[in-house]
C-alpha positions in Angstrom: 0.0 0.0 0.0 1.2 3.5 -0.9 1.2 6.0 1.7 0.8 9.8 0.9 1.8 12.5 3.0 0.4 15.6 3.4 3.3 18.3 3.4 2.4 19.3 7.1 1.8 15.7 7.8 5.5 15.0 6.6 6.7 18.2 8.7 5.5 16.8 11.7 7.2 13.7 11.4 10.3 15.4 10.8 10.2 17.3 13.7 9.8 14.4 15.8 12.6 12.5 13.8 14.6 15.6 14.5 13.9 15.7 18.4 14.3 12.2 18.8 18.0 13.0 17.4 18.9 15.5 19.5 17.5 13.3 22.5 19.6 10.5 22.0 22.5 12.4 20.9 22.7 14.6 24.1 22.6 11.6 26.6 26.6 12.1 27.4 26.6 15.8 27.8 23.8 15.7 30.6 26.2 16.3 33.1 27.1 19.4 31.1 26.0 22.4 33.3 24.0 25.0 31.8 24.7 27.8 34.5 27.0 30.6 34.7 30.4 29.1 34.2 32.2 31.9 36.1 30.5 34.1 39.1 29.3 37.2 37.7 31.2 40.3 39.9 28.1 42.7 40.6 30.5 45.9 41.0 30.8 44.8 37.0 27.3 43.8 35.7 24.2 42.5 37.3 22.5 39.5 35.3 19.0 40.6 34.4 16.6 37.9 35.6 13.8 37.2 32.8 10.6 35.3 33.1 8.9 34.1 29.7 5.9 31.3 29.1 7.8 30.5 26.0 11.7 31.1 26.3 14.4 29.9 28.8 16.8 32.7 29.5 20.0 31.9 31.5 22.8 33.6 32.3 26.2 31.5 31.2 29.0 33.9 31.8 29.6 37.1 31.9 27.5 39.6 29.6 26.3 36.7 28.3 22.6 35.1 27.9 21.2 31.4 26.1 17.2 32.5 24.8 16.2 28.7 25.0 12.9 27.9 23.3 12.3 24.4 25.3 8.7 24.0 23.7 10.1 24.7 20.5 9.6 21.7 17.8 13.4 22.1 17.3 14.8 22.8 20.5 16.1 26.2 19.4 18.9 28.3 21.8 20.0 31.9 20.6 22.7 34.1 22.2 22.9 37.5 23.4 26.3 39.1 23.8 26.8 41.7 25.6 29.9 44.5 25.3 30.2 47.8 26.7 29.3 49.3 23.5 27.0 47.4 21.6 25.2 44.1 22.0 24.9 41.2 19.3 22.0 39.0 19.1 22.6 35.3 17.3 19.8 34.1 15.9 16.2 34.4 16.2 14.5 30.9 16.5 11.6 29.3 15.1 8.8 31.8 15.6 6.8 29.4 16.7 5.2 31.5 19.8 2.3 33.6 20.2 3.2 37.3 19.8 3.6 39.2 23.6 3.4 43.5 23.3 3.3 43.2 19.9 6.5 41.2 19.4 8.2 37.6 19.4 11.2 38.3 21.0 12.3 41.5 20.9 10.5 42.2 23.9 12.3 39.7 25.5 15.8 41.4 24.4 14.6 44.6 26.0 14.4 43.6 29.6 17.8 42.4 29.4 19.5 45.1 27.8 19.3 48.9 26.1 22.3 48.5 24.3 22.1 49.2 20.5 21.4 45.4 19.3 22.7 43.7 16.0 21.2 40.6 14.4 23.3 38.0 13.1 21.6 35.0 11.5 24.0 31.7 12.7 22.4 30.6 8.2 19.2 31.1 7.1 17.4 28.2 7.5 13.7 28.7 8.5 14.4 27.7 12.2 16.4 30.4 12.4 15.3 33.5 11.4 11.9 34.1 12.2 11.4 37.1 14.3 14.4 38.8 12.2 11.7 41.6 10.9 11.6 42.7 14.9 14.9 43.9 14.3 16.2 46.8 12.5 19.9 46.1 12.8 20.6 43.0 10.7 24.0 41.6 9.6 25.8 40.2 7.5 28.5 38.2 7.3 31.1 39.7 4.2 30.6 37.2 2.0 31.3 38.5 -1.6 28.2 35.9 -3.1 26.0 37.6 0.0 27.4 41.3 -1.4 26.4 39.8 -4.9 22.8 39.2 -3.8 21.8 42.3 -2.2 20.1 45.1 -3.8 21.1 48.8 -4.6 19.1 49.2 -1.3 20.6 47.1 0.5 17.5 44.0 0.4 18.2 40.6 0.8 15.9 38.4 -0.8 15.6 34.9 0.7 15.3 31.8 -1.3 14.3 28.3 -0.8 17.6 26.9 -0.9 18.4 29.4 1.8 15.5 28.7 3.7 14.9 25.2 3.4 11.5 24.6 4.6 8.9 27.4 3.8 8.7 30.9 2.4 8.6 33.2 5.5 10.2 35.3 6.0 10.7 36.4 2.1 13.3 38.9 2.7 15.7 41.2 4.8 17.4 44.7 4.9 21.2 44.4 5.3 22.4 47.4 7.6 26.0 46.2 8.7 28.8 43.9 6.5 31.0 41.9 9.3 34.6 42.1 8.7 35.4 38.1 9.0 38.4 36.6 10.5 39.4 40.0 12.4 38.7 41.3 15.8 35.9 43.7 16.4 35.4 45.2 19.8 31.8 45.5 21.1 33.5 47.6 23.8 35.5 45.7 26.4 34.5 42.0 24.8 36.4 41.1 22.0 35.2 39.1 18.9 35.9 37.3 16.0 33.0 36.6 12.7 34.0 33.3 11.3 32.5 31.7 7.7 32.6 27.9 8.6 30.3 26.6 5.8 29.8 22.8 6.0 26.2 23.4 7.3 25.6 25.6 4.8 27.5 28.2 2.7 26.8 31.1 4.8 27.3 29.6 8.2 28.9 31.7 10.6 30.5 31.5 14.0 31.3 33.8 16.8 34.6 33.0 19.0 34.4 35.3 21.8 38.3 36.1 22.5 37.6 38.0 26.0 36.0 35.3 27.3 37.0 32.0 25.7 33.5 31.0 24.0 32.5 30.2 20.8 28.8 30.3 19.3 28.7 27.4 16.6 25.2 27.7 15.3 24.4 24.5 13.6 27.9 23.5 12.5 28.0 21.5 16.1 25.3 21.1 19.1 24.5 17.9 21.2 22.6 16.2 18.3 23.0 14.2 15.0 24.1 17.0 12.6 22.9 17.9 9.0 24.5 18.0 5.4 22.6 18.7 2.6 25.3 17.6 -0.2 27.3 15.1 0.0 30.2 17.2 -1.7 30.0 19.5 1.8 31.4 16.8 3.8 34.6 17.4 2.7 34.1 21.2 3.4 33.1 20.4 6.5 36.5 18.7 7.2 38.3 21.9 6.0 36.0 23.6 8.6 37.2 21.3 11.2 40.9 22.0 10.7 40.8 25.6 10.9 38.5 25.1 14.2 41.2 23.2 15.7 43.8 25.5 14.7 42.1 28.6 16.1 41.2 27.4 19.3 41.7 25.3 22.2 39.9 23.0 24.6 39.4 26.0 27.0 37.5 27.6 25.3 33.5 27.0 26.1 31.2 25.4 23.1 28.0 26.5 22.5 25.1 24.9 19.8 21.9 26.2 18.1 19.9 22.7 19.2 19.0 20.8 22.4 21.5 21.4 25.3 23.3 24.4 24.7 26.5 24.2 26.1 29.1 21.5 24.1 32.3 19.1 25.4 34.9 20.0 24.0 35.3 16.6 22.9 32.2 16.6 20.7 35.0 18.2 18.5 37.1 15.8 17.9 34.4 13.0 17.9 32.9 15.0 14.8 36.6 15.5 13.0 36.4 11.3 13.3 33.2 10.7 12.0 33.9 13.1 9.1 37.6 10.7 8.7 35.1 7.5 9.0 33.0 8.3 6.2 35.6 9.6 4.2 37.4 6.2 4.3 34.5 4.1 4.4 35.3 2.3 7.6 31.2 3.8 8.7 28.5 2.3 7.2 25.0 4.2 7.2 21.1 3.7 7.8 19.5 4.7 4.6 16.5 7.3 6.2 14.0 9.7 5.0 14.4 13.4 6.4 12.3 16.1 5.3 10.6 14.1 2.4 14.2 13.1 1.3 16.3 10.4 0.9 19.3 10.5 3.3 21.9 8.4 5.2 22.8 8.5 9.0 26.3 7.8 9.8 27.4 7.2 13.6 30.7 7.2 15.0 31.6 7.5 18.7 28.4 9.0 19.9 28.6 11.4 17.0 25.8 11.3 14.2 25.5 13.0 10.9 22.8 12.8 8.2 23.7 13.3 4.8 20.6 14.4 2.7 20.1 13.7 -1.2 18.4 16.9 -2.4 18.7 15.5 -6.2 15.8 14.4 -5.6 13.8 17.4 -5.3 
């Protein structure tokens, strides 16, 4: 018998393929706390204490705050950095909640801070980027293909391929490029804007030099991650390397999904799955994410799904 499913039918059972991923995934890192990882000095800053229906806010270090959507259907955590300055704001989840004083989240944003905020969208996937027309400071990473895309007046139109699932939202206004691979102060807190496309082209990192943290978006969280081209895997290697190379095991990991904050050895267990699949030595489960054909490789507690969008 030949089953049909409804496009919201088949989202649904995504999600729940997706969830159950990050569940068994994150069993290791349970002991992981998600508390502040240093005492905050109160002659410095005092933590702003924030009570939602829908989000999780925590404070994890200093000047520093994980938005976790725990009733989200994927599990979503942004980040809000806080400098002396100016204030950056990663990610804006799934939009899945019901509007509060005429806004998402941005009401959230403003009981923690007054600061002049700027977006930055970890890609541009659907789960990501939601609330982003709350905002009117929205940047970009300095991407000369993003640069190409952009209008006169500085519009960003989003596309399926960027989005993945969906058409909303259809489009953005660009008010900042982000020097990458340089050091930008947001006044006392030092930070760098890294490209590390494996997840997709655009995907972009924060490594937070002041204070030893680094905001990985969906390029690694406590889950099974995602590839969408086979031929990414062996950017996604590349990635890995420079990773390494630019950082240590103290500094503090941080994913878009599930539990937010990462072992450092999650790491290295991902540079070896990658090595395993290049050599053949791992063997995947042929699945079906999405409405596509995919397989899921596993390798020390590490799991990847490799989609094949050919046959769209």
């Amino acid at each position: 018998m030949k089953i049909v499913l409804t496009r919201i039918t088949l989202f649904i059972a995504c999600i729940i393929f997706f969830a159950a991923f990050l569940v068994s995934c994150t069993k290791e890192s349970t002991s992981v706390s998600e508390g502040p990882d240093t005492k905050p000095d109160p002659n410095e800053y005092t933590p702003v204490t924030v009570t939602s229906d829908w989000y999780e806010v925590t404070y994890i270090s200093p000047k520093t705050y994980v938005i976790k959507e725990p009733s989200s259907s994927q599990l979503n955590n942004s980040y809000l950095l806080l400098g002396d300055d100016e204030a950056f704001l990663l990610d804006t989840g799934s939009g899945e909640n019901t509007p509060k004083n005429g806004s998402k989240m941005k009401h959230l944003i403003d009981q923690i801070t007054d600061l002049p905020v700027t977006l930055l969208l970890s890609h541009f996937h659907f789960d990501h980027n939601q609330n982003i027309g709350e905002f009117e400071r929205v940047a970009f990473p300095d991407l000369p293909f993003l640069r190409d895309s952009v209008s006169a007046d500085s519009i960003y139109n989003f596309t399926s391929e960027d989005l993945f699932y969906g058409s909303q939202p259809d489009k953005t206004k660009v008010s900042r490029w982000l020097p990458l691979n340089t050091e930008v102060d947001l006044g006392g807190r030092v930070v760098q804007f890294v490209n590390l496309p494996g997840h997709t082209d655009e995907s972009t990192i924060i490594i937070d030099k002041t204070n030893r943290m680094v905001f990985l978006g969906d390029y690694l969280y406590n889950g099974a991650l995602f590839v969408f081209d086979e031929e990414d895997l062996s950017i996604y290697e590349t990635s890995v390397a420079f990773l390494k190379a630019n950082i240590s095991s103290e500094y503090r990991l941080y994913g878009a999904h599930g539990t937010p904050k990462i072992p450092y050895n999650r790491l290295q267990m991902l540079e070896g799955l990658l090595g395993c699949i290049e050599t053949n030595a791992c063997q995947p489960s042929s699945v079906t994410v999405f409405g596509y054909p995919a397989k899921y490789y596993t390798y020390d507690m590490a799991g990847m799904v490799v989609l094949d969008m050919s046959s769209e």
